[in-house]
N, C-alpha and C positions, 0 to 999 in steps of 0.2 A: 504494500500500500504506500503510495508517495505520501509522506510526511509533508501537512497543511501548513500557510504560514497566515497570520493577519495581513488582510488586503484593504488600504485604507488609501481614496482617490479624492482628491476633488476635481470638482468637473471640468473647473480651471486647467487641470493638471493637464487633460489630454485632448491629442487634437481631434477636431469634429471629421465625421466620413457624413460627405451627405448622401441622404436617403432619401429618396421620392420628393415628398415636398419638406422633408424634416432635415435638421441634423444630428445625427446621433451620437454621442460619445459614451465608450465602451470606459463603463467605470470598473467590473469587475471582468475580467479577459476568465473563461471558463477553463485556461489552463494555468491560472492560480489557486483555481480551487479543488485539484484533481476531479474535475468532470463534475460537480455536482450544481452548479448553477454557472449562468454568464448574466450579468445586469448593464442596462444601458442608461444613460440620460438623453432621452429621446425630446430636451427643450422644450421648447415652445410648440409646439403644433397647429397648425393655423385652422383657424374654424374649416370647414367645406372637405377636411381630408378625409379623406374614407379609402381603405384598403378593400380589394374585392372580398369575397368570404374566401376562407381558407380555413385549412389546420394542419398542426403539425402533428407528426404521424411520433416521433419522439419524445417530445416534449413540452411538458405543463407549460402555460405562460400568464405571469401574473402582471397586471399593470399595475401602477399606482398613478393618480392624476392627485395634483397638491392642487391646483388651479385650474377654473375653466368648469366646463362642461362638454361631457362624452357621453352618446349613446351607447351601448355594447349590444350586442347580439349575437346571442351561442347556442344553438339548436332552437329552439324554440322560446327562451327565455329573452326579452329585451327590458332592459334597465336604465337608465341615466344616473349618472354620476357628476351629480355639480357642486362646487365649491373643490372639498376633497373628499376622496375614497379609492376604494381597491374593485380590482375583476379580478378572477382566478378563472382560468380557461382549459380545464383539460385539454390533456393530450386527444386526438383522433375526434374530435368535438368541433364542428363548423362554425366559425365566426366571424365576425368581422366588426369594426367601429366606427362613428362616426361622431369627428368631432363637431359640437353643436356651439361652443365660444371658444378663441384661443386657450388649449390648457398645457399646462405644465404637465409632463409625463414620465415615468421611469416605466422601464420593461424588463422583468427579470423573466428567465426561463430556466427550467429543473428537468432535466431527463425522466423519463415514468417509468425507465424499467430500472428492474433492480440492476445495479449494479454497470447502467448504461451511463453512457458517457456522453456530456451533452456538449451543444454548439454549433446545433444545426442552425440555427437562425444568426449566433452571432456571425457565423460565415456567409449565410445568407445575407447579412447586410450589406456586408464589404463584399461582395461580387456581383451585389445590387448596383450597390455605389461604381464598382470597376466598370460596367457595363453602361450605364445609364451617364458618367459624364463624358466631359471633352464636347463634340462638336452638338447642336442641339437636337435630343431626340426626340420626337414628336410620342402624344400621349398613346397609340395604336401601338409603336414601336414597344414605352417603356413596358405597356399591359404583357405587350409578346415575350418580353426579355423575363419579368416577373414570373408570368406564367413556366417558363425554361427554369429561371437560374429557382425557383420555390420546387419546382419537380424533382431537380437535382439534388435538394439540399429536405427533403422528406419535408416539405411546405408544401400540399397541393393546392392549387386555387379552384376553389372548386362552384363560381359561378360569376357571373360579369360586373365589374366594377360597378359602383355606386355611380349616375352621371353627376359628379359634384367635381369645381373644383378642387383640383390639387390631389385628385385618386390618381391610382396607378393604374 
């Protein structure tokens, strides 16, 4: 077993990967903590953003929003989340959110099997990110690249963007 150490980040600390409409900064990296979570500061989030539904086939994913307001939607349950609060999203569980006023966000995610090693999504970001900058890619393109690089990485998307801006 790899012997754990304290992981202490501020958000200042590390540089931003942007993501869709967001920028993300990886405050806890999933190979400091031998495979059992990765946590993001996913900033500000601008109202209209909405990821299509998906879920990960791996792993749990918990948000925290400090500020703002967020719809969630996970099988059949829809919730709002304003001021602050949590969503806890199982693994293999279709979801998606929709932010409804700029909120402040974090994303951590846990592996659900025993013993599994997580990180699908925090590589998911950065091959989001790899993919999607440089020259401008139109919103058809980012949905196509998403739909790919979430297949690759046990993300499936498994129905058509929200039409709001700032989705993928």
């Amino acid at each position: 077993m790899t012997e754990l150490h304290p992981v202490v980040t501020s958000s200042s600390e590390t540089a931003p990967t942007r993501f869709l409409a967001t920028e993300h900064r990886l405050l806890v990296p999933v190979s400091k903590t031998g495979g059992v979570l990765s946590m993001f500061d996913a900033g500000v989030v601008p109202a209209g953003f909405a990821p299509p539904p998906h879920l990960h086939l791996r792993e749990h994913e918990l948000f925290i929003v400090s500020a703002g307001a967020v719809r969630f939607t996970a099988g059949s349950t829809v919730t709002v989340v304003e001021g602050s609060g949590a969503a806890w999203l199982p693994a293999r569980l279709a979801h998606n959110f929709e932010v409804l006023a700029d909120a402040r966000m974090y994303v951590i995610t846990v592996p659900c099997l025993a013993g599994g090693v997580g990180g699908d999504f925090e590589r998911f970001v950065h091959a989001v990110s790899a993919a999607t900058s440089g020259p401008e890619v139109g919103a058809a393109q980012t949905a196509e690249l998403v739909a790919q690089i979430g297949a690759a990485h046990d993300i499936p998307i498994v129905g058509p963007s929200p039409a709001l801006p700032g989705s993928a």
